[in-house]
VOLUM-602504 format. One record per residue (C-alpha): residue in three letters; y, z, x; residue number from 1. Coordinates in pm, 1 decimal. Layout:
BEGIN
 resn        v        w        u resi
  ALA        Y        Z        X  NUM
...
END
This chain:
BEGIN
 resn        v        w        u resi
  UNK      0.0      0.0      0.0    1
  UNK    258.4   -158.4    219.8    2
  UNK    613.3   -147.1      0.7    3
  UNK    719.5    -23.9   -351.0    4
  UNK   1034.3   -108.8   -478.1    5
  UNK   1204.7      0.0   -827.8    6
  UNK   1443.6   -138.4  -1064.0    7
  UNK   1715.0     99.3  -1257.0    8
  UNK   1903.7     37.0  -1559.2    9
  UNK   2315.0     92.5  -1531.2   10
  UNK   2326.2    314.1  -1812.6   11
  UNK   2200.5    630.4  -1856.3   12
  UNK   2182.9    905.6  -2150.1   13
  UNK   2225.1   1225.0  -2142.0   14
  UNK   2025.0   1538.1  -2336.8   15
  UNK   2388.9   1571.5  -2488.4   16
  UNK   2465.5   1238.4  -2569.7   17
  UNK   2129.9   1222.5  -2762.6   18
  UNK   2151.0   1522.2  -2943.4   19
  UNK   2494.2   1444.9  -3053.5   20
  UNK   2358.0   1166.1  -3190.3   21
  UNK   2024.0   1314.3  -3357.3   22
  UNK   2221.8   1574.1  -3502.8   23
  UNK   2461.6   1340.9  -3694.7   24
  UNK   2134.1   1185.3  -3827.3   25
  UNK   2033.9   1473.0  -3984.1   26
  UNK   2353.5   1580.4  -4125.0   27
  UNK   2342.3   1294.4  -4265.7   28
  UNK   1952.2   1235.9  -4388.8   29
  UNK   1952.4   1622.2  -4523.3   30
  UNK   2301.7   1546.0  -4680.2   31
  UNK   2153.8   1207.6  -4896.1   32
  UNK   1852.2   1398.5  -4991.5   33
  UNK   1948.0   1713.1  -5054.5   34
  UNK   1827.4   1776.7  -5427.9   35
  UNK   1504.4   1676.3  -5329.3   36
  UNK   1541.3   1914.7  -5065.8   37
  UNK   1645.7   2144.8  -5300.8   38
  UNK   1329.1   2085.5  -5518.5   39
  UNK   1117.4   2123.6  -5219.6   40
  UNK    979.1   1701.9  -5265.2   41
  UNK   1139.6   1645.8  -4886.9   42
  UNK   1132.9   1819.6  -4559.3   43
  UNK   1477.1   1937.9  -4452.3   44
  UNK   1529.1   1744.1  -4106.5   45
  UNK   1615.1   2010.1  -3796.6   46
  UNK   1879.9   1995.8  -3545.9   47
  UNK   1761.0   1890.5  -3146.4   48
  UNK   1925.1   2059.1  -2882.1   49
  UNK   1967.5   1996.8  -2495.9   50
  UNK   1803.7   2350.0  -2443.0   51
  UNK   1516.6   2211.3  -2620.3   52
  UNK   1442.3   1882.6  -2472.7   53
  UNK   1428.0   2044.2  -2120.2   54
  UNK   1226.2   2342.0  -2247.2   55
  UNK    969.4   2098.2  -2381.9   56
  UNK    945.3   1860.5  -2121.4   57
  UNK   1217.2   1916.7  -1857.9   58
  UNK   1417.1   1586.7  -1885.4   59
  UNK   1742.3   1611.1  -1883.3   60
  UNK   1887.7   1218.1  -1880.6   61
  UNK   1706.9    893.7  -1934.6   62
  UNK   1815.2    536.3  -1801.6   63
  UNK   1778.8    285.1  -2071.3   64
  UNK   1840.4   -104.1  -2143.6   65
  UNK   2100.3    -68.6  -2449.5   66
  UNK   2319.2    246.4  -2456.3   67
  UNK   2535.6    196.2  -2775.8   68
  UNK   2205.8     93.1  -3020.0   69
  UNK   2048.2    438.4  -2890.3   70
  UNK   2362.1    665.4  -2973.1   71
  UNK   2480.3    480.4  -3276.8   72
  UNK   2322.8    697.5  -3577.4   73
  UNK   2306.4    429.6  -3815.6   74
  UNK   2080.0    191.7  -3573.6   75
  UNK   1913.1    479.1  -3315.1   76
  UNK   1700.7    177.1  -3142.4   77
  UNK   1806.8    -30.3  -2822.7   78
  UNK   1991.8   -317.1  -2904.6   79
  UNK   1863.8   -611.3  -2702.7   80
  UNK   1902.6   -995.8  -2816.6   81
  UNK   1622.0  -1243.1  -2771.7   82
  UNK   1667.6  -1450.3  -2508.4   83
  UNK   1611.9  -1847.6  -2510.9   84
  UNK   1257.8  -1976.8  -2399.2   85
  UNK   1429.6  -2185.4  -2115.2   86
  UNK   1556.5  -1835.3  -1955.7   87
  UNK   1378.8  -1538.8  -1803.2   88
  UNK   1263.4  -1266.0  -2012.9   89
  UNK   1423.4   -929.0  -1979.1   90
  UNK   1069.3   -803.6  -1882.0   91
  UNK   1042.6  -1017.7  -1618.5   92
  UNK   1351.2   -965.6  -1528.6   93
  UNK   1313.1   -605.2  -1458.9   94
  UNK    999.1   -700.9  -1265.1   95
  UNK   1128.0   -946.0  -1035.7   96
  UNK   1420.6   -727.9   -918.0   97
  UNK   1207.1   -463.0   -864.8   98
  UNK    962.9   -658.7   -677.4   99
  UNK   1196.1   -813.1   -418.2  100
  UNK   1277.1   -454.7   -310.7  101
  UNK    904.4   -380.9   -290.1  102
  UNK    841.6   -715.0   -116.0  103
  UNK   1147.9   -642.7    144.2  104
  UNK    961.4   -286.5    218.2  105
  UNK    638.1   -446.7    257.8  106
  UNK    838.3   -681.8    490.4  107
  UNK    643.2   -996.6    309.3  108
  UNK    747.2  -1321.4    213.9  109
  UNK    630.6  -1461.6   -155.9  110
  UNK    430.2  -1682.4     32.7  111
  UNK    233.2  -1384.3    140.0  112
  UNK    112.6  -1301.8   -179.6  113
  UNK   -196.2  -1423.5   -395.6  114
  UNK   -177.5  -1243.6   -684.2  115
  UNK     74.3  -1065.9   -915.5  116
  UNK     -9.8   -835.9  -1132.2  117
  UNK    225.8   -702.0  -1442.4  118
  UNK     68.0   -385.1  -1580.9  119
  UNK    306.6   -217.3  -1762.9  120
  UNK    238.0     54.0  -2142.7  121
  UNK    472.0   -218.2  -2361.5  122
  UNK    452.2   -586.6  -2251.6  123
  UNK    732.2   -740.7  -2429.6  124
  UNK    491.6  -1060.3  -2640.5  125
  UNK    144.0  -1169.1  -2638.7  126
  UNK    147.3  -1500.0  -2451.1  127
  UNK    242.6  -1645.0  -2166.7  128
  UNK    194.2  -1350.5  -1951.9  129
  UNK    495.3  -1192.5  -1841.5  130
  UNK    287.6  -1200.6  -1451.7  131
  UNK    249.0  -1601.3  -1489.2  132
  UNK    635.8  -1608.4  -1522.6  133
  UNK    727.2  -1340.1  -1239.1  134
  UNK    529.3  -1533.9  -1041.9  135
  UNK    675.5  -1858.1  -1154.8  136
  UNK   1025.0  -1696.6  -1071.6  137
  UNK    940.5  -1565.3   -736.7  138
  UNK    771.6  -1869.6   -620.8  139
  UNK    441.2  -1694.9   -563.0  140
  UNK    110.2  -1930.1   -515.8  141
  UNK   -259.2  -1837.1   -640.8  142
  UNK   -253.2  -1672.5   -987.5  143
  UNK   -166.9  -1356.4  -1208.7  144
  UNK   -190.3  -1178.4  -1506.4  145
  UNK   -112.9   -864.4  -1721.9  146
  UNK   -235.4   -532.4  -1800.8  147
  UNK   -228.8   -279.7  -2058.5  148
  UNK   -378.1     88.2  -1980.9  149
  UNK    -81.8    268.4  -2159.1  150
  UNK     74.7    493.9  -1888.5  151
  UNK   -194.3    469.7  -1621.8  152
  UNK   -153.6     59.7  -1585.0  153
  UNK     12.6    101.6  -1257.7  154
  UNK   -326.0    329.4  -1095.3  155
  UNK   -571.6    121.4  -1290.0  156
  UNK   -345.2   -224.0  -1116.3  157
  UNK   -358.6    -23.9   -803.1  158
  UNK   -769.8      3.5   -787.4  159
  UNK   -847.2   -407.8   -893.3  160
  UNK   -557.5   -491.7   -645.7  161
  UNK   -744.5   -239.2   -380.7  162
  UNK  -1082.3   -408.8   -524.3  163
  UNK   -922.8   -791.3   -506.1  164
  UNK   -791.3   -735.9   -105.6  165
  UNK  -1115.8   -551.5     -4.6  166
  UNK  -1356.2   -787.4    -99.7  167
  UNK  -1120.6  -1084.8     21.0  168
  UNK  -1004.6  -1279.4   -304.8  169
  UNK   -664.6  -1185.3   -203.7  170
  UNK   -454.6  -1121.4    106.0  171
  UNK   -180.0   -955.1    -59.0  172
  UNK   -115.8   -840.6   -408.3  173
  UNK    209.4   -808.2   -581.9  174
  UNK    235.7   -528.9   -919.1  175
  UNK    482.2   -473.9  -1123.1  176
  UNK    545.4   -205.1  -1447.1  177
  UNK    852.3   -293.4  -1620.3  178
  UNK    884.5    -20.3  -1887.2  179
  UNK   1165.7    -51.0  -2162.9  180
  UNK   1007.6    213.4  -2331.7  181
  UNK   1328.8    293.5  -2579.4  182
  UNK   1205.7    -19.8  -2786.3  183
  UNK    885.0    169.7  -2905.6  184
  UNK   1049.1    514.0  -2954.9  185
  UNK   1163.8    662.9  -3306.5  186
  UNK   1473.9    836.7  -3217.2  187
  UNK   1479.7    966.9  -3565.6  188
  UNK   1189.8   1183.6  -3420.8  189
  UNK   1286.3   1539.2  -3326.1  190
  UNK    941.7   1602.4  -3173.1  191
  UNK    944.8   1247.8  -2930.8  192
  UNK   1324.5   1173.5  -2963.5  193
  UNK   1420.7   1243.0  -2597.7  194
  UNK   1073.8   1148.0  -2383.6  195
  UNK   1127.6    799.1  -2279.9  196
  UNK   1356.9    601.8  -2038.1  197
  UNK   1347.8    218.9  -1904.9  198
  UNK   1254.8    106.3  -1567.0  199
  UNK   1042.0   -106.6  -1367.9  200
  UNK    838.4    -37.3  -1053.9  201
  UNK    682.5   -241.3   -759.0  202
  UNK    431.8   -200.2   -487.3  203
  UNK    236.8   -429.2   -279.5  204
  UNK   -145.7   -390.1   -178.7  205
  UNK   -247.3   -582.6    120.7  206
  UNK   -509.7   -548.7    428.2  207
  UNK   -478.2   -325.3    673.9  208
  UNK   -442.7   -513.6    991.0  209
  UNK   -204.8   -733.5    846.0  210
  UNK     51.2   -438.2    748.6  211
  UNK    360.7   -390.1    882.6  212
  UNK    595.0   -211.9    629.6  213
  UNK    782.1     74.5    759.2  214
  UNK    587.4    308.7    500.7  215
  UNK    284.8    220.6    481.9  216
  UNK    -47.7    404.2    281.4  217
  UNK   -377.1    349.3    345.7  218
  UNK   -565.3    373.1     11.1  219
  UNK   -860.7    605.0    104.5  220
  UNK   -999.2    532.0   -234.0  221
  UNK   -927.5    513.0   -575.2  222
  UNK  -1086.7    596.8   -914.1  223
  UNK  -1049.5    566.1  -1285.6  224
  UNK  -1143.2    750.1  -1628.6  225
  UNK  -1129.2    646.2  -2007.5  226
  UNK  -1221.4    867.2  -2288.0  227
  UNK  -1137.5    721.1  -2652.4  228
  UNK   -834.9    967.7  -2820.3  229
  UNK   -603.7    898.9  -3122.9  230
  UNK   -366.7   1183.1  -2975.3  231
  UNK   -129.5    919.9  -2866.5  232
  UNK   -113.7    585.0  -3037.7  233
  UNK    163.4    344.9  -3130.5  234
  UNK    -63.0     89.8  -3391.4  235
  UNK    266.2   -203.9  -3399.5  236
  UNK     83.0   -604.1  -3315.8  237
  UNK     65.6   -889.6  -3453.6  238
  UNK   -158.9   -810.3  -3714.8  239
  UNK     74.4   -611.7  -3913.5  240
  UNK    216.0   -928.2  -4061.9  241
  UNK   -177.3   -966.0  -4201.1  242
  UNK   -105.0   -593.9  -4390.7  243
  UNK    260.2   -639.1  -4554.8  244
  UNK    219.4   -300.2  -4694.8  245
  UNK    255.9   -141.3  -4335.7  246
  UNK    502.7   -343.4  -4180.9  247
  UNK    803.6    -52.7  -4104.4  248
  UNK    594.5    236.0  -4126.7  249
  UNK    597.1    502.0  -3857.1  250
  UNK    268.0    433.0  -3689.2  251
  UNK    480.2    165.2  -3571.4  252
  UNK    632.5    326.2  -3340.5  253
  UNK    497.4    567.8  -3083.5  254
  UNK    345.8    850.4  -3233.8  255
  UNK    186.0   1193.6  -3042.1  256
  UNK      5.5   1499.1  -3113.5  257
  UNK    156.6   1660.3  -2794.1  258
  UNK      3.4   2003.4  -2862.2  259
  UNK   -361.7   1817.0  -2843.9  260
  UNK   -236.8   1614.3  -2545.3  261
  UNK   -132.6   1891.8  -2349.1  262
  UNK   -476.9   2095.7  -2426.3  263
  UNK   -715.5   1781.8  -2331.9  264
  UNK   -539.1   1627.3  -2068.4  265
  UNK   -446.9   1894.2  -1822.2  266
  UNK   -815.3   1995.7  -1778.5  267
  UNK   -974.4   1635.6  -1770.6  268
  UNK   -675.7   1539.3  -1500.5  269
  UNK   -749.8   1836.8  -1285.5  270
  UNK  -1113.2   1813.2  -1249.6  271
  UNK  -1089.9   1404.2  -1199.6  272
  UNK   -890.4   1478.2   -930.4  273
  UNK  -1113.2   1771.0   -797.9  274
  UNK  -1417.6   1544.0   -815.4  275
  UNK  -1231.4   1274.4   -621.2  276
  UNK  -1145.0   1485.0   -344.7  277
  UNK  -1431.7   1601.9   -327.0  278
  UNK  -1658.7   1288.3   -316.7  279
  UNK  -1402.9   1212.1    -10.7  280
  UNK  -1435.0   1509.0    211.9  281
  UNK  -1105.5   1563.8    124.3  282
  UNK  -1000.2   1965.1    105.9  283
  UNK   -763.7   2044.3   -137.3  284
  UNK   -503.9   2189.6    156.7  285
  UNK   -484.6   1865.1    315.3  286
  UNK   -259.2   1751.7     21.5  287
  UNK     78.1   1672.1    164.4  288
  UNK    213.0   1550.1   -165.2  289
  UNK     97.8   1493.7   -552.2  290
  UNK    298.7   1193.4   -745.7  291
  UNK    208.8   1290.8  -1091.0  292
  UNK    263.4   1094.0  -1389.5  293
  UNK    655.9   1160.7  -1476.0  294
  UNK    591.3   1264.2  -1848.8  295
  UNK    601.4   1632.1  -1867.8  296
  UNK    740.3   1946.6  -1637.1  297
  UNK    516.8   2183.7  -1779.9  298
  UNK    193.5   1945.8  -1748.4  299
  UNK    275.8   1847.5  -1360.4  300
  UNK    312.5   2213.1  -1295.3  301
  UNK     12.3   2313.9  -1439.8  302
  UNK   -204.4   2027.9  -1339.0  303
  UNK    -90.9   2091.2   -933.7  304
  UNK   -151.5   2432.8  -1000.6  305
  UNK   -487.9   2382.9  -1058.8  306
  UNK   -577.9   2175.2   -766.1  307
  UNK   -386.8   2340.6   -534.7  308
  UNK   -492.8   2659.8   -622.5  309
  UNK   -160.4   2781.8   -645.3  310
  UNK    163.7   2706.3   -722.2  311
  UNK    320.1   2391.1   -599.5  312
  UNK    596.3   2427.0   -309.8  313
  UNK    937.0   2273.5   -360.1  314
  UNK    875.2   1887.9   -317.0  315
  UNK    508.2   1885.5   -325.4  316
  UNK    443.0   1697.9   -668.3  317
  UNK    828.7   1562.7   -696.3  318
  UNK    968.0   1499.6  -1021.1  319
  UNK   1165.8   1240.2  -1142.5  320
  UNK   1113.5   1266.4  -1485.1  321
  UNK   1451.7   1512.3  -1515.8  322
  UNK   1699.8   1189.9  -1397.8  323
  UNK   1463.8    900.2  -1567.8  324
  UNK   1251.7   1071.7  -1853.7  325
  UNK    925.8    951.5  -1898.4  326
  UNK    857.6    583.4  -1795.3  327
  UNK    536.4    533.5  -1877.0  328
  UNK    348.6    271.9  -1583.9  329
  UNK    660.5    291.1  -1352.9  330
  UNK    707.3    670.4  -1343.1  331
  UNK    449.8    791.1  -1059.1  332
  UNK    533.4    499.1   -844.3  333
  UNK    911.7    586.1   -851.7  334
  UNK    818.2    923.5   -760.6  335
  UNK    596.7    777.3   -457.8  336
  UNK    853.5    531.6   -361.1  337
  UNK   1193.5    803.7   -360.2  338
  UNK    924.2   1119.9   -212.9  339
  UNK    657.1    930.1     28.1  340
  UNK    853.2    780.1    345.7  341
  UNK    905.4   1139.6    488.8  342
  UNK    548.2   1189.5    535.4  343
  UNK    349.1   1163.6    867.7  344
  UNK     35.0    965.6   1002.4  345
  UNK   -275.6   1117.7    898.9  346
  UNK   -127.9   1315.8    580.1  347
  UNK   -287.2   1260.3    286.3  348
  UNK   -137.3   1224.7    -81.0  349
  UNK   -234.6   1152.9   -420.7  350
  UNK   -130.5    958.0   -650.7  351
  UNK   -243.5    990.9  -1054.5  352
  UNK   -155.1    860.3  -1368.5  353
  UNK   -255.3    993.9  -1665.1  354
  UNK   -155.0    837.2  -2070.1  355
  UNK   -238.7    731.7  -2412.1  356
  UNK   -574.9    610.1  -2435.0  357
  UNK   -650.8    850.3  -2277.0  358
END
């Protein structure tokens, strides 16, 4: 892993900002329903607060795409106009700027790359893949393709890259996770209001004698686990045009049980991680540094708790979730690529994703 590079948006929100706007929401939802309210037929909606947001999840901004849409309560959803066929998509977009940061690192031409990769939680259509047209727009040679693994497409990209260079169908290979995650969220959501951010990521996999990025990882080895869960699910495609009567509704959108998350994931991330480390020879005090999935304080905290065996040290499992929220693919890269070049030869980190799916 020879370069990662990330792209972020100009505007950013704050836990006040988005408050402000939730709150004048609910004034005025509870304010139009209030005799049914009154009779006890409709919820009453509650305020959000900034003390809230950070106690939940410890975010305190979010970068996103469309400012004004967000904060505007009579639209609370990114504002973000189609774009011709004969220009770039915004997705790709993203990608490519990221990517020629990540290619710079790697100190690689496009012509040093056989694959790209775009794995990303919310690719922006169905067809042609938003890889085929990164790649088209960097000039890249050989092929590519996307990926959907909800928040852990950037790990799973990593191992079939990993798999792809070892086994010699590729001598470098470019990923990418653009996230504009704000165009799945329900803003009108107290519970899941405040968790996402935009952003895109980039890294570059390539063989080891050929590497000559400044920061440079050898990838010791990698692994992956699915289990089936309905704890996070967002059920929006292009069926719903096939069932008229659900076109709108909130399963639309993104939708959690974060209670249940918290409970089954923690565990089933810890002792994945265990089990790699130990199939590795790898002791648990070795770790230098744990980039964590940037969804959740609490989670990271408890999940390096438990393989550490104690509590982690300042800058041990960075967060960036606080300045970007949660950005799905691209958050654990951005974490490796701001906490990873201070390291020295022979320490060993980890790097884990964990999401919807699960």
């Amino acid at each position: 892993m020879t370069g990662t590079g990330i792209y972020t948006p100009a505007q950013s929100i704050s836990n006040a900002e988005l408050v402000v706007a939730f709150n004048e929401y609910v004034r005025r939802y509870n304010a139009a329903h209030a005799e049914a309210i009154a009779a006890g037929t409709v919820a009453q909606l509650l305020d959000s607060s900034a003390d809230f947001i950070i106690k939940a999840s410890g975010i305190k901004s979010r970068y996103v795409m469309d400012k004004t849409g967000v904060l505007d309560p009579d639209v609370m959803c990114p504002r973000i106009p189609e774009r011709p066929n004969d220009q770039i998509s915004i997705l790709a977009e993203m990608a490519v700027a990221a990517a020629r940061d990540a290619l710079a690192a790697a100190e690689r031409k496009t012509g040093d790359v056989d694959v790209v990769i775009v794995s990303c939680a919310n690719p922006q259509r169905a067809y042609p893949a938003i890889a085929i047209e990164v790649q088209n727009a960097l000039g890249i040679d050989g092929f590519a393709f996307d990926m959907n693994v909800g928040c852990a497409s950037a790990t799973f990209a990593l191992h079939a890259a990993s798999d792809m260079v070892a086994r010699g169908h590729a001598r470098a290979v470019l990923i990418c996770n653009p996230e504009i995650c704000s165009g799945h969220l329900d803003f009108r959501d107290r519970d899941s209001h405040f968790i996402f951010g935009d952003a895109a990521a980039s890294f570059v996999v390539e063989r080891a004698e050929t590497a000559q990025g400044r920061n440079s990882w050898e990838i010791v080895s990698t692994r992956l686990k699915t289990k089936f869960s309905n704890n996070i699910r967002n059920n929006f495609g292009f069926l719903n045009r096939a069932a008229p009567e659900g076109i709108g509704s909130r399963d639309k959108l993104f939708m959690q049980e974060g209670r249940k998350v918290f409970k089954e994931v923690v565990p089933m991330v810890s002792e994945l991680i265990l089990a790699h480390l130990a199939e590795n020879a790898v002791a648990r005090t070795a770790l230098k540094r744990l980039w964590l999935h940037q969804a959740n304080l609490n989670m990271n905290e408890m999940i390096a708790h438990r393989v550490l065996w104690r509590d982690a040290a300042p800058g041990e499992a960075p967060i960036v979730l606080d300045e970007y929220g949660n950005t799905s693919s691209a958050g654990s890269i951005i974490a490796f690529h701001k906490y990873s070049a201070d390291l020295a030869p022979g320490d060993f980190g980890l790097l884990c994703a964990f999401g919807a799916g699960y």
